[in-house]
C-alpha positions, 0 to 999 in steps of 0.5 A: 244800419240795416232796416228790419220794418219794425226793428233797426239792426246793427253791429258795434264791434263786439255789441249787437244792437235792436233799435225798436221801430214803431215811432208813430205807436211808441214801439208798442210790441205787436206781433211783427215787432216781437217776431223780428226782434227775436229772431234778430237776437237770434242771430246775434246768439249764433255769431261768435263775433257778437258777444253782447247785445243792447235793445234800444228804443227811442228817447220818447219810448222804449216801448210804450206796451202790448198792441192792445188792438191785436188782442181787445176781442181774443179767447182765452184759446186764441191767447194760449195758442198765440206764441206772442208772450213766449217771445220775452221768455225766448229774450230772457233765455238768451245766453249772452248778456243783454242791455235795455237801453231805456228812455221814456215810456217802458210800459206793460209789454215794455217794462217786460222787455226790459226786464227779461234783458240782464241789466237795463240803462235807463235815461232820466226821463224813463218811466216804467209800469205795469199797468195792466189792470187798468184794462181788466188783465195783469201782466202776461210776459213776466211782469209779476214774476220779475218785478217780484224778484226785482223789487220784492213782493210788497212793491210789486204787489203795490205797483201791479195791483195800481198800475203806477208808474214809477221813475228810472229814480225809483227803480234805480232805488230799488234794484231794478235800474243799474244806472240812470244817466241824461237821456243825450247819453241812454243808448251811449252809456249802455253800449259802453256797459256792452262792450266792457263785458263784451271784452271779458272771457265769453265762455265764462261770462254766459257760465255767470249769467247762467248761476247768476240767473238760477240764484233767482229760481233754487236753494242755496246749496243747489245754487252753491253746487251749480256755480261749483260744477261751472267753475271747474269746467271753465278750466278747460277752456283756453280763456282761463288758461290766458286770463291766468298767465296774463295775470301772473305776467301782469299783462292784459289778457288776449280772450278768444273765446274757447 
């Protein structure tokens, strides 16, 4: 495993893999964390050997929020000019499928950070929140846009608008966890979910992500004729030709990812 100061990186086959680093702030999301992670995701976006990626934290934090001391005395100028919050839209723009594998705290900015992945294992002991407008702001890297979407209006509004936190029962309750799982088994249970998916066709797997994620944001006729266009063009790829005749000669198909 290759240090990164404020992030850990490391390949597991086909599963790259971010462990935040900042155990002595509860890997809250300061600027050099948030710069490091992304260009890490970055990296593993170009290799064509990686083909999912997990965001961990530790057992006690995923991450516990924003470095609130790097932002107590900025302007409303100096907030719009930080690129800091334009990080989680870069994470969620990724176009392979990425984990959050959560444990303990996953608040404010780390709430976010696991919403902006496209799925998030959580262990029993996570809490998730968006808390805050219990420092006079509201959510600023998509909390109140993917919650909302998550959950719906009224649950989110409830849970913005307090400041509650909520379980990883809860959010597995109401769509936001896809499983809940001992916290001895968080990072293991999200990297088997990783290398499952890793293992399908990656061309059509970055095609389901991409009309999965424009469901969220168009009409179902513009959604319906999206995930037309994309099923077509996949059978120009040598994947779809291989799944198909592997199935047709019932054997395991062998992806390449062209």
């Amino acid at each position: 495993m290759s240090a990164k100061k404020e992030i850990l990186v490391e390949t597991d086959g086909p599963v790259g893999v971010i462990t935040l680093n900042r155990p002595e702030a509860l890997n809250a999301l300061n600027h050099a964390l948030m710069e490091q992670l992304i260009a890490a995701v970055e990296d593993f976006e170009a290799a064509p050997p990686i083909r999912a990626i997990v965001i961990a934290g530790s057992e006690r934090a995923f991450a516990a929020g924003a470095d609130i001391k790097e932002m107590d005395q900025a302007t409303p100028a100096q907030m719009k000019a930080d690129p800091h919050l334009s990080r989680w839209d870069r994470l969620g723009k990724c176009s392979k499928p990425t984990i959050a594998a959560v444990s303990g705290f996953a608040l404010g900015g780390g709430c976010e950070l696991a919403m902006a992945c496209d799925m998030i294992v959580a262990s029993e002991s996570a809490v998730f929140g968006q808390p805050e407008i219990l420092i006079g702001v509201i959510p600023g890297a998509g909390g109140t846009q993917r919650l909302t979407r998550a959950i719906g209006k009224s649950r989110a509004m409830e849970l913005v608008l307090t400041g509650r936190r909520f379980t990883a029962r809860e959010a597995h309750a109401w769509g936001l966890v896809n499983r809940v799982v001992p916290v001895e088994a968080f990072l293991t249970e999200a990297k088997k979910l990783a290398q499952e998916i890793a293992a399908k066709p990656p061309i059509a797997v970055s095609a389901a992500k991409d009309a999965i994620n424009k469901a969220l944001d168009v009409d179902l006729d513009t959604g319906l004729s999206l995930e037309r266009q994309l099923f077509y063009s996949l059978f120009d790829t040598q994947d779809q030709k291989e799944g198909m005749k592997a199935f047709i000669e019932k054997r395991e198909p062998r992806f390449v990812g062209k």
